[in-house]
N, C-alpha and C positions, 0 to 999 in steps of 0.2 A: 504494500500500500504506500508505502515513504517512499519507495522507488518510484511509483508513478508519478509523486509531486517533484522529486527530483529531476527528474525527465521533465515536465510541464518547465521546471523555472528555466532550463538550460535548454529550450529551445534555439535562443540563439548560439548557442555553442553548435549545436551540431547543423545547423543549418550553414554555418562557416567552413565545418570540416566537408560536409558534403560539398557544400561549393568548390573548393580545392580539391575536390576531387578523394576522398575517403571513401570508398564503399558503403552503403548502408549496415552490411553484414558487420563489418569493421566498428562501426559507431558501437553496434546493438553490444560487439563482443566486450569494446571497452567499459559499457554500462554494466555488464556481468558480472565482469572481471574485478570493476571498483566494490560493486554491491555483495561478491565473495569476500574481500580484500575487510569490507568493515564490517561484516558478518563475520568470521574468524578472529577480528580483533574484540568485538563486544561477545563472542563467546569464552574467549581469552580471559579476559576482564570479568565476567560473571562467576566464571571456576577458581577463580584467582580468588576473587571477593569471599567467595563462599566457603573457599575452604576455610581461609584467616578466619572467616564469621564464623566458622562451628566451630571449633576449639572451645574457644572462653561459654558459649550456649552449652556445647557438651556437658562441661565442666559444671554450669549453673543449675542444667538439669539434672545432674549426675547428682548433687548435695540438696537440692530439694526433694529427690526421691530418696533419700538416707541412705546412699550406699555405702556400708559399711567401711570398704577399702579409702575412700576419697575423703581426704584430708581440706580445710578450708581453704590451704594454696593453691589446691591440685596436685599434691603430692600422692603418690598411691603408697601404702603402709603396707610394709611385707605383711605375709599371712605368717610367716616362721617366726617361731618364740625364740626371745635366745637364752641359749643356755642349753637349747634341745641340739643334738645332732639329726642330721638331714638324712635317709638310706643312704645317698650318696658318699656320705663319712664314713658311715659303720665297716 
């Protein structure tokens, strides 16, 4: 839909390339190629965002549901007691 208006405002852009003699095909390719070009980047941008954003959310949701292991840093608290040996010692 925002490609369409983008095409509507740059009418005169492409009615200049065509005059110089661009192909039609050639115009349409460049319009793809741009509307690829910042689809890949605002998909970039949105995994990018969301990853950073779920951490500290995890974390917040993690200590309102009482998870026992999570600590109010975020620190996770060994399950091992010490003072016990692990199978792996014995």
């Amino acid at each position: 839909m925002l490609n369409l208006f983008n095409i509507r405002e740059r009418k005169y852009e492409v009615g200049v390339l065509t005059a110089i003699g661009v192909k039609k095909v050639k115009v349409a390719a460049q319009f793809a190629i741009e509307l690829l070009i910042v689809t890949m980047c605002g998909i970039a941008l949105g995994v990018a965002g969301g990853a950073v954003a779920s951490v500290p959310v995890s974390n917040q949701l993690r200590l309102l549901a009482g998870d026992p292991d999570r600590q109010p840093g975020g620190a996770v608290r060994s399950r091992r007691r010490h003072g016990r040996r692990s199978r792996q010692q014995l």
